[in-house]
PDB file with SEQRES, HELIX, SHEET and CRYST1 records, atoms N, CA, C and O in Angstrom:
SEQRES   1 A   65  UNK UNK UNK UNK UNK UNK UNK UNK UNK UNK UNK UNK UNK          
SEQRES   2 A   65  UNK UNK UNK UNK UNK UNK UNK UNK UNK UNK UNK UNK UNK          
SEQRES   3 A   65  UNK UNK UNK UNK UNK UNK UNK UNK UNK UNK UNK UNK UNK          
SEQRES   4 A   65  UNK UNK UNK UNK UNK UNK UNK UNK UNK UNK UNK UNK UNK          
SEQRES   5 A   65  UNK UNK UNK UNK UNK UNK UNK UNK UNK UNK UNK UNK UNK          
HELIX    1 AA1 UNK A    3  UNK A    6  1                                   4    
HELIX    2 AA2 UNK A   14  UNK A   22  1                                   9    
HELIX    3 AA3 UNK A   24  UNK A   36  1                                  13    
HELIX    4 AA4 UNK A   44  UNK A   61  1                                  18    
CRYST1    1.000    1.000    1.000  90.00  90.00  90.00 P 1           1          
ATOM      1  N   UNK A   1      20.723 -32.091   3.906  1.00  0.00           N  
ATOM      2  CA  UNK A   1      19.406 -31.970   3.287  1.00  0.00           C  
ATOM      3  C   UNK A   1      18.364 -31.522   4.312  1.00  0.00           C  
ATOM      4  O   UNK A   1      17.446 -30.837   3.862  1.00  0.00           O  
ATOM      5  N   UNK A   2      18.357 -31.909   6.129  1.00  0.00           N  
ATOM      6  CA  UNK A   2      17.255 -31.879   6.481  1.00  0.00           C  
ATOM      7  C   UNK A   2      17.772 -29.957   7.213  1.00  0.00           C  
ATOM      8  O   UNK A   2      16.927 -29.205   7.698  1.00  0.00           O  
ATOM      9  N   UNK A   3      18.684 -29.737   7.135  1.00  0.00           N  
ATOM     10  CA  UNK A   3      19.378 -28.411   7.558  1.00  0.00           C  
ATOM     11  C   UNK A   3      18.545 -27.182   6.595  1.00  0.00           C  
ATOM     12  O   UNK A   3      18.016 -26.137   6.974  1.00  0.00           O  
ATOM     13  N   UNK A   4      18.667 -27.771   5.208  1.00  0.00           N  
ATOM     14  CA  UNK A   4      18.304 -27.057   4.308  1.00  0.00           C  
ATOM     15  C   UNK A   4      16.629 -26.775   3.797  1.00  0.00           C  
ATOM     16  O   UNK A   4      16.195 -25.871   3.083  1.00  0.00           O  
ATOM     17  N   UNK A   5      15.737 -28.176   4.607  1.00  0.00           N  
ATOM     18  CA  UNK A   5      14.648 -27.729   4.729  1.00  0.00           C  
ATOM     19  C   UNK A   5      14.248 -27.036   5.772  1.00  0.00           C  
ATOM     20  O   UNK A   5      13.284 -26.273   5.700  1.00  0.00           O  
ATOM     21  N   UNK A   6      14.901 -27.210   6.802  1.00  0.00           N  
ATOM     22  CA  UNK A   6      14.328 -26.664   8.459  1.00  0.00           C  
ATOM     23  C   UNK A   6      14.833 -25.178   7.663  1.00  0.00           C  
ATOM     24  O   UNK A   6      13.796 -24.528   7.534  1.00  0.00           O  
ATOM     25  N   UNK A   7      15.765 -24.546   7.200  1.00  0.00           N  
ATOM     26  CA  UNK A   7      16.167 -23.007   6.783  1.00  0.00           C  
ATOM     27  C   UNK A   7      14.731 -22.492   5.683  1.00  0.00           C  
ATOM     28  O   UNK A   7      13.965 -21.530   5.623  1.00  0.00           O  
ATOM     29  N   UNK A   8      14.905 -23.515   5.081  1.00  0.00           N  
ATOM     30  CA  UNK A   8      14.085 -22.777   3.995  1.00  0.00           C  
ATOM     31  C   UNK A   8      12.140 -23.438   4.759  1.00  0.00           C  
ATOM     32  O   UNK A   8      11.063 -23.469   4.164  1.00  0.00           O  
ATOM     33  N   UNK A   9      12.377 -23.721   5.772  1.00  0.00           N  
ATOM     34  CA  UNK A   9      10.811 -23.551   6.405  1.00  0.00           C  
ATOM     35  C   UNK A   9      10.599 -22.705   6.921  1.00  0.00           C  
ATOM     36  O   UNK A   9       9.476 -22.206   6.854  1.00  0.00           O  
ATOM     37  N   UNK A  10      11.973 -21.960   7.952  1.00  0.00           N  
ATOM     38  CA  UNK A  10      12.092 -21.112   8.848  1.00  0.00           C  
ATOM     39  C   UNK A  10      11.787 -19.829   7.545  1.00  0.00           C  
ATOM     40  O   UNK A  10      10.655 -19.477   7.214  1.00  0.00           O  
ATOM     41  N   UNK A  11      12.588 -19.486   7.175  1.00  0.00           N  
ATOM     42  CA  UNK A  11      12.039 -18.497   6.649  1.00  0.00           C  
ATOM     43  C   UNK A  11      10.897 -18.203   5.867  1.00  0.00           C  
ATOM     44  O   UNK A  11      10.384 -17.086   5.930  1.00  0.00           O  
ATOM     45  N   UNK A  12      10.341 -19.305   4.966  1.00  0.00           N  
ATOM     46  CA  UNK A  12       8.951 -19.159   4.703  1.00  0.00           C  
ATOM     47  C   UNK A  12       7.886 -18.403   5.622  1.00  0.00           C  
ATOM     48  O   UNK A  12       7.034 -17.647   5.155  1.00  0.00           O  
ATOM     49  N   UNK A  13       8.080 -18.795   7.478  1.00  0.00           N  
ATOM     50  CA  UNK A  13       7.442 -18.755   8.185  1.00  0.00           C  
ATOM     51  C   UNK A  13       7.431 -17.210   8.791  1.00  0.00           C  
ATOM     52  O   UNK A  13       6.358 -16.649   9.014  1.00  0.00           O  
ATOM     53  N   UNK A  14       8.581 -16.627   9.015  1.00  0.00           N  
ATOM     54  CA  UNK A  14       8.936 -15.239   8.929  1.00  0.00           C  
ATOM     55  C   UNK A  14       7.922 -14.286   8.879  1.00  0.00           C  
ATOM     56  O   UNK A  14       7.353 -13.611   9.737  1.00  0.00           O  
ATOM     57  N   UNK A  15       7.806 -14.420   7.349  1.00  0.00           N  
ATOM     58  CA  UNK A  15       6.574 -13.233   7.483  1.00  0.00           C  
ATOM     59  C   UNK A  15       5.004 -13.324   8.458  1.00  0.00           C  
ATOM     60  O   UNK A  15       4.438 -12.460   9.128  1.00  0.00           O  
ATOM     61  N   UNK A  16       4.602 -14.952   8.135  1.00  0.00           N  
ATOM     62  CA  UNK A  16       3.444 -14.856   9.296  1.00  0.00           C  
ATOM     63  C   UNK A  16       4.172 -14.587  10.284  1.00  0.00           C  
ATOM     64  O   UNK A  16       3.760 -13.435  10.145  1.00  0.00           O  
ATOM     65  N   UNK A  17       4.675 -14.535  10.923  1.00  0.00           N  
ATOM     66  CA  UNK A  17       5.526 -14.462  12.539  1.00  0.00           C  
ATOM     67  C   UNK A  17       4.977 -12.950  12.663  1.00  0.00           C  
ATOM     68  O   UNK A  17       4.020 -12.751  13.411  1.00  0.00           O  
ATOM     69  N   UNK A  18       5.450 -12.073  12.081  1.00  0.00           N  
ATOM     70  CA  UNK A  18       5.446 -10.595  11.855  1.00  0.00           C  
ATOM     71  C   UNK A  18       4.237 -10.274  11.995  1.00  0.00           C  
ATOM     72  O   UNK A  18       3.803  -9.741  13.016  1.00  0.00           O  
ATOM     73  N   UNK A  19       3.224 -10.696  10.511  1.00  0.00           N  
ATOM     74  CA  UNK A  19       1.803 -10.330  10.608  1.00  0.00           C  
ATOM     75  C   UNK A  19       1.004 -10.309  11.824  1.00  0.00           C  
ATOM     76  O   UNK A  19       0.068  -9.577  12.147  1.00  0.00           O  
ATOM     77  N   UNK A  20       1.697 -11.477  12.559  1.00  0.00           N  
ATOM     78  CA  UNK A  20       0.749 -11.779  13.704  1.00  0.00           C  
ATOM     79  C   UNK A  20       1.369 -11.045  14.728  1.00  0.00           C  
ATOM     80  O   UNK A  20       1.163 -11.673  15.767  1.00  0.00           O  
ATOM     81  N   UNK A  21       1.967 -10.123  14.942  1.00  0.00           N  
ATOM     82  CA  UNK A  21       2.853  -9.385  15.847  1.00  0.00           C  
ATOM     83  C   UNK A  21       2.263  -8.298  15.493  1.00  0.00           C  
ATOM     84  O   UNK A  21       1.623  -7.586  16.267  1.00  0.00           O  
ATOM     85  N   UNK A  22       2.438  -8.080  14.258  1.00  0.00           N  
ATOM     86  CA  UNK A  22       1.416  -6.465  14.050  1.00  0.00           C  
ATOM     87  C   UNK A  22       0.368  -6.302  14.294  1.00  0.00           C  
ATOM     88  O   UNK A  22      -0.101  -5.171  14.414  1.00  0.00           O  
ATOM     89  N   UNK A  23      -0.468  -7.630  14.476  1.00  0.00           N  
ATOM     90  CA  UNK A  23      -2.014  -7.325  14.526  1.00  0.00           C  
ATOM     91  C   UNK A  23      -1.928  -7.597  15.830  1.00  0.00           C  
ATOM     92  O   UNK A  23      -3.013  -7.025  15.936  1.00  0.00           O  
ATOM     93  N   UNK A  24      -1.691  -7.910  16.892  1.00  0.00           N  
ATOM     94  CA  UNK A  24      -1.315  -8.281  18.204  1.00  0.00           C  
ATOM     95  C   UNK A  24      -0.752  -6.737  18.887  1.00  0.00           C  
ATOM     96  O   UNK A  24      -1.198  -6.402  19.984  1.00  0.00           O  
ATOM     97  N   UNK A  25       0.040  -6.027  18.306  1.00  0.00           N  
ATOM     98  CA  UNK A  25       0.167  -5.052  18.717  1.00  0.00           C  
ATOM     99  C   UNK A  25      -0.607  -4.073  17.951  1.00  0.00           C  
ATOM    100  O   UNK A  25      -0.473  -2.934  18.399  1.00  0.00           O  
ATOM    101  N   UNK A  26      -1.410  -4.172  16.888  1.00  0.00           N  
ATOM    102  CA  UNK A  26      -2.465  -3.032  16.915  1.00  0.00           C  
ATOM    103  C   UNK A  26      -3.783  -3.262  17.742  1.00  0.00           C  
ATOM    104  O   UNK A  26      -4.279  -2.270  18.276  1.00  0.00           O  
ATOM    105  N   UNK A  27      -4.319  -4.334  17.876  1.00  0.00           N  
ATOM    106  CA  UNK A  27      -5.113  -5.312  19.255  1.00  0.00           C  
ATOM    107  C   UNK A  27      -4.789  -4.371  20.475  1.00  0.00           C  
ATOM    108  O   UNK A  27      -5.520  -3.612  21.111  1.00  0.00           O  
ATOM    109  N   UNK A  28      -3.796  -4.593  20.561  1.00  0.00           N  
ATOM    110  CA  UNK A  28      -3.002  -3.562  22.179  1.00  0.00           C  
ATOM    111  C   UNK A  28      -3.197  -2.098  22.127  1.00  0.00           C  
ATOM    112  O   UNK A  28      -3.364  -1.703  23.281  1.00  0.00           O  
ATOM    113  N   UNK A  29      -3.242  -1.203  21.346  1.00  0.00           N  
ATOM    114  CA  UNK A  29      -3.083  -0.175  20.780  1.00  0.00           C  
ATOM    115  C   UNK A  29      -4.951  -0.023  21.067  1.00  0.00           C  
ATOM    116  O   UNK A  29      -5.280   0.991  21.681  1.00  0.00           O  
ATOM    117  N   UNK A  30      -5.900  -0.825  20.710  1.00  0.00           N  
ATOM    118  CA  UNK A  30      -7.052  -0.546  20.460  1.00  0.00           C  
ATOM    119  C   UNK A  30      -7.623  -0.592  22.021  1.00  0.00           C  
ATOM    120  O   UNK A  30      -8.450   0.172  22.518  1.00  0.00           O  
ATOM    121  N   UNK A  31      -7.125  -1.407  22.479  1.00  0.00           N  
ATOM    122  CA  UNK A  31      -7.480  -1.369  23.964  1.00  0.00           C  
ATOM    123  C   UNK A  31      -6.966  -0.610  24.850  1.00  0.00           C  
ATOM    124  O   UNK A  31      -7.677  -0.250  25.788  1.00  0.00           O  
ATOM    125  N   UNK A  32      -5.753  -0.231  24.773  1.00  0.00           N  
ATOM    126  CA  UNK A  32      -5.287   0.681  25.188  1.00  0.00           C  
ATOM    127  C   UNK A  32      -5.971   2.312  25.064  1.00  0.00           C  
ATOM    128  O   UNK A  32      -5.990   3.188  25.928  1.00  0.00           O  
ATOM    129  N   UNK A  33      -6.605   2.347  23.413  1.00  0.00           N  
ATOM    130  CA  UNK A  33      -6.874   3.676  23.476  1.00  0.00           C  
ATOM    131  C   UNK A  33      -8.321   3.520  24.192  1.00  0.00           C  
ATOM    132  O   UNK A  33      -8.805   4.435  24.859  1.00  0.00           O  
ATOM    133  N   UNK A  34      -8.735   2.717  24.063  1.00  0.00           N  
ATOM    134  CA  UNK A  34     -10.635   2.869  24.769  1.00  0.00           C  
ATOM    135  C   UNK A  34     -10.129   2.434  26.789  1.00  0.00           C  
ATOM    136  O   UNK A  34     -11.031   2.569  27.615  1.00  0.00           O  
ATOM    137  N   UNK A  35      -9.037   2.070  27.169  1.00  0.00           N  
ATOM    138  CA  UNK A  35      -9.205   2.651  28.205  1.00  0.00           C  
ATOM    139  C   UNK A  35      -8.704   3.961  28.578  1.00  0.00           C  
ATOM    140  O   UNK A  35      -9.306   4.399  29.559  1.00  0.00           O  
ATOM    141  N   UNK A  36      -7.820   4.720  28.135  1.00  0.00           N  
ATOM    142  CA  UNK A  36      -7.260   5.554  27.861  1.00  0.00           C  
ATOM    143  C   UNK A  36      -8.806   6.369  28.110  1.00  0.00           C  
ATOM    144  O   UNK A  36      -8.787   6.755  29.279  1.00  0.00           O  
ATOM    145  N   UNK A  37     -10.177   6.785  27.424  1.00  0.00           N  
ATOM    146  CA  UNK A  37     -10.798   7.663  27.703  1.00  0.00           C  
ATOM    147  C   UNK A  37     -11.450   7.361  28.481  1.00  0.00           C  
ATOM    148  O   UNK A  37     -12.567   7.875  28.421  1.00  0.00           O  
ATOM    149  N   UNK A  38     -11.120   6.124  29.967  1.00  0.00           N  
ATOM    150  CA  UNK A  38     -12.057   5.342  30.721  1.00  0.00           C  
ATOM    151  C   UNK A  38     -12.786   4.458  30.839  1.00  0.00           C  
ATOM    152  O   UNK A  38     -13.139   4.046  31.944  1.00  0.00           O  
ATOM    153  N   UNK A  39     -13.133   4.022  29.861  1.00  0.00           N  
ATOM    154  CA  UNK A  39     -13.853   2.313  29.434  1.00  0.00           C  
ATOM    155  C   UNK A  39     -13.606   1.179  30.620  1.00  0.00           C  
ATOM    156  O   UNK A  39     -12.563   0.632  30.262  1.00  0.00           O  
ATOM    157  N   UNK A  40     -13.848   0.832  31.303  1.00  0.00           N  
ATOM    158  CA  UNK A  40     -13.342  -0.663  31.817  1.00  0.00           C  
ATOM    159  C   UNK A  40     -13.590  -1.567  31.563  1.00  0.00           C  
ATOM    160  O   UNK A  40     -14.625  -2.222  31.443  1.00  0.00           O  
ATOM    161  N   UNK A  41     -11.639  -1.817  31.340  1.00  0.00           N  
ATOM    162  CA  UNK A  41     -11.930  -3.272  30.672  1.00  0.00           C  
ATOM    163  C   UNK A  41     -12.657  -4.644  30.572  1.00  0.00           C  
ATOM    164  O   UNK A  41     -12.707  -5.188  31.675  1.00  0.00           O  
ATOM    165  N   UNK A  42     -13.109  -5.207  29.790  1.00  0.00           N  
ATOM    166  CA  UNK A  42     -14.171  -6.208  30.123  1.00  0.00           C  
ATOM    167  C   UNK A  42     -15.617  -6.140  30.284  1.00  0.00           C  
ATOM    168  O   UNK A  42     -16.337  -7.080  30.623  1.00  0.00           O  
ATOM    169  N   UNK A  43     -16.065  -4.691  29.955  1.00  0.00           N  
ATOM    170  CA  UNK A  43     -17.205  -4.259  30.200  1.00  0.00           C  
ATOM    171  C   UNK A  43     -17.678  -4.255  29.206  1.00  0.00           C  
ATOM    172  O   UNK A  43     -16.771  -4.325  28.376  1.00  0.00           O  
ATOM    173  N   UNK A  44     -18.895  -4.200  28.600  1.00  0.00           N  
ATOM    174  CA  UNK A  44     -19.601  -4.238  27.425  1.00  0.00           C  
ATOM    175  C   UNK A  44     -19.120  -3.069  26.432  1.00  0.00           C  
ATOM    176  O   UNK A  44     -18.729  -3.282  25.285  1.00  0.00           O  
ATOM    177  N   UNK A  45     -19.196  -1.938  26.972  1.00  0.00           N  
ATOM    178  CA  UNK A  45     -18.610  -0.521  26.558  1.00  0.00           C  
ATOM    179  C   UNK A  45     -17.659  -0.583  25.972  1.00  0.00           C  
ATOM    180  O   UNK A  45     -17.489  -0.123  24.843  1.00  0.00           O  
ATOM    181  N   UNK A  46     -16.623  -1.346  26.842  1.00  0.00           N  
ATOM    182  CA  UNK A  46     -14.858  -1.434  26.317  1.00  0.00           C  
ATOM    183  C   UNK A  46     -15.162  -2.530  25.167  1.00  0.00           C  
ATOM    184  O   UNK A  46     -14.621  -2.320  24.081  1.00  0.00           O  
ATOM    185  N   UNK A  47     -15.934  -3.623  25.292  1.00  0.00           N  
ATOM    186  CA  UNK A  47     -16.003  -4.313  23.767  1.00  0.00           C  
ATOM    187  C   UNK A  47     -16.358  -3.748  22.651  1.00  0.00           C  
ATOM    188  O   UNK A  47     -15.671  -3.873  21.637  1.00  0.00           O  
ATOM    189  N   UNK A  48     -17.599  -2.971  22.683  1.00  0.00           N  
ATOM    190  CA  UNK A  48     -17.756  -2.020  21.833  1.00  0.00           C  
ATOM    191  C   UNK A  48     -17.215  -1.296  21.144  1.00  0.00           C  
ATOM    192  O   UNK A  48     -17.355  -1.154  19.929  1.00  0.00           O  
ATOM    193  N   UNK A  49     -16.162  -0.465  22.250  1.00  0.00           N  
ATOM    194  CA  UNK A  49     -15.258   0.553  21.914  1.00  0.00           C  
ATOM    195  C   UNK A  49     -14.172  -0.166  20.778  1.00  0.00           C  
ATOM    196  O   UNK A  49     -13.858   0.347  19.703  1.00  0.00           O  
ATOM    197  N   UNK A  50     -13.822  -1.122  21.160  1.00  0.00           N  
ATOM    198  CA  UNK A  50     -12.728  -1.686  20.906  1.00  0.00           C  
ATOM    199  C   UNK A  50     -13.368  -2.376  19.364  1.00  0.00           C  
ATOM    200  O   UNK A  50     -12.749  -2.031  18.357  1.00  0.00           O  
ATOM    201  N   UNK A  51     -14.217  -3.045  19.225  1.00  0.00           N  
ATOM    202  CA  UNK A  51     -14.950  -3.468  17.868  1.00  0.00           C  
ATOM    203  C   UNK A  51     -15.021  -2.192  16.676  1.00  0.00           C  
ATOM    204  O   UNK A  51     -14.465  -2.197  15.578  1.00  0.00           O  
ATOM    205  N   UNK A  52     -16.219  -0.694  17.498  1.00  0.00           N  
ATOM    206  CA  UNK A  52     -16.037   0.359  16.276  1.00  0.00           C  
ATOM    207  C   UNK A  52     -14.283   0.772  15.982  1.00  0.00           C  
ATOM    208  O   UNK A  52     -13.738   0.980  14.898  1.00  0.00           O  
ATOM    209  N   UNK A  53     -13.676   0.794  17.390  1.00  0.00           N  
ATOM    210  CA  UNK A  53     -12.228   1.555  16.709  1.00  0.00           C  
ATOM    211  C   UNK A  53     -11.693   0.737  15.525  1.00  0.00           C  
ATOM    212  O   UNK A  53     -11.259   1.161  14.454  1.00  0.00           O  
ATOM    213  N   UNK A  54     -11.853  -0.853  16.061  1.00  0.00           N  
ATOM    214  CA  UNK A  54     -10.949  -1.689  14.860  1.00  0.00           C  
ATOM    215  C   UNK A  54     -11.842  -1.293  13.309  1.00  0.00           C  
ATOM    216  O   UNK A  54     -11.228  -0.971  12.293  1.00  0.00           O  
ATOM    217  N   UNK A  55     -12.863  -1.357  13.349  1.00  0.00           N  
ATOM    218  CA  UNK A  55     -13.856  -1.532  12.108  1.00  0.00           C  
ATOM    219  C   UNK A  55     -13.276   0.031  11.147  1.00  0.00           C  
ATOM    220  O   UNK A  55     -12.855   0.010   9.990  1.00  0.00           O  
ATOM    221  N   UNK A  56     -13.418   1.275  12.034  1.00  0.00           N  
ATOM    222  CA  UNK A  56     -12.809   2.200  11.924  1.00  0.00           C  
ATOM    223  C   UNK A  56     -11.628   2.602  10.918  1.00  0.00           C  
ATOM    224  O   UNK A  56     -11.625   3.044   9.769  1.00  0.00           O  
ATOM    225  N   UNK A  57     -10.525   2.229  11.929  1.00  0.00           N  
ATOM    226  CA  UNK A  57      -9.205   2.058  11.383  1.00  0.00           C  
ATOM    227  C   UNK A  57      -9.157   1.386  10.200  1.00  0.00           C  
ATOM    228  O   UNK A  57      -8.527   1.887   9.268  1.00  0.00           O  
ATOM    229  N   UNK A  58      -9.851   0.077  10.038  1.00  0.00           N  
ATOM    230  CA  UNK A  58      -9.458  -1.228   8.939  1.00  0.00           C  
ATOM    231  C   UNK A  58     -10.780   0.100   7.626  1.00  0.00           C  
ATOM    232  O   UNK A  58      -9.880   0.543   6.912  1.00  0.00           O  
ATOM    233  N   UNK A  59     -11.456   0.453   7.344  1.00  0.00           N  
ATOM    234  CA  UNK A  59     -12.478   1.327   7.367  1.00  0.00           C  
ATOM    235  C   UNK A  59     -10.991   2.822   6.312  1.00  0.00           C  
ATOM    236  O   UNK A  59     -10.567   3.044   5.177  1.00  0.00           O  
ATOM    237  N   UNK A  60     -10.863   3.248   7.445  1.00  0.00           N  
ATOM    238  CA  UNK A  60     -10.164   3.650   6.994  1.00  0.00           C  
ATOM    239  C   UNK A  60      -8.733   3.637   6.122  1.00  0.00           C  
ATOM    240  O   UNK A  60      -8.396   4.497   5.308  1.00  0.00           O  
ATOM    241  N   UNK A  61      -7.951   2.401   6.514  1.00  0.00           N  
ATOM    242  CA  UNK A  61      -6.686   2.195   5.539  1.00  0.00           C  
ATOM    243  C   UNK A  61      -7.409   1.359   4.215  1.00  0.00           C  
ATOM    244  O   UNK A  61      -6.750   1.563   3.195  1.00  0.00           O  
ATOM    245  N   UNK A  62      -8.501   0.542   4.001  1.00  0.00           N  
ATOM    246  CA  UNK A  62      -9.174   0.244   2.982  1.00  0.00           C  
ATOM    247  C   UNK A  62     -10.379   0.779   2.599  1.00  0.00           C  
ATOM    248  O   UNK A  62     -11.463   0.222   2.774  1.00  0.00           O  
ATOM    249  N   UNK A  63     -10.159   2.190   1.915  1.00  0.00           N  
ATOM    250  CA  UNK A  63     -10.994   2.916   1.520  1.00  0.00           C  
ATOM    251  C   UNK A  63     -11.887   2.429  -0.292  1.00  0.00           C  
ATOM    252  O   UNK A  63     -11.247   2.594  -1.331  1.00  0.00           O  
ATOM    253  N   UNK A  64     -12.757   2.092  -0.309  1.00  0.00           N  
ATOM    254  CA  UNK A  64     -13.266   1.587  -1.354  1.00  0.00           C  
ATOM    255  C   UNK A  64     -13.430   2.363  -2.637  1.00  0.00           C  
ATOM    256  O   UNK A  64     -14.225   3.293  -2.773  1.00  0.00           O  
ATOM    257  N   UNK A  65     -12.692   1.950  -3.482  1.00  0.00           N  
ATOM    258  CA  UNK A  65     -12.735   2.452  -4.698  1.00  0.00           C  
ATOM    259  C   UNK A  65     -13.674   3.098  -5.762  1.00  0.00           C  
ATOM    260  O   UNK A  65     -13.226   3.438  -6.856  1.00  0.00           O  
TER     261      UNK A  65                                                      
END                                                                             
C-alpha cells in the first residue's frame, strides 16, 4: 500500500518537475541572450534587459484575442 502511494505521488509530481526545468532553462536563455549583446551581469541594464525580454517573449506566445 505505502509502495503504491509513494508511485502514484511520484508521478503526480512529474510534470511540476518539468515545468520548473523549462522555466529555469528559459531564465538561462534570457540571461544568456542580454549578455550575449554585452550587458553585465548584475547591473541594472542586465535586469532590465532580462525583465523586457521575458515580458516580450511571454507577450508574444500569449497573444490576446
Amino acid at each position: 500500500m505505502t509502495r503504491l502511494f509513494i508511485v502514484v505521488f511520484c508521478t503526480a509530481l512529474l510534470p511540476a518537475c518539468a515545468a520548473v526545468d523549462a522555466d529555469q532553462a528559459q531564465a538561462s536563455k534570457e540571461r544568456l541572450a542580454c549578455a550575449d549583446v554585452g550587458l553585465t551581469p548584475g547591473s541594472p541594464s542586465f535586469g532590465q534587459c532580462v525583465a523586457d525580454l521575458r515580458e516580450t517573449l511571454w507577450a508574444d506566445e500569449n497573444p490576446v484575442r
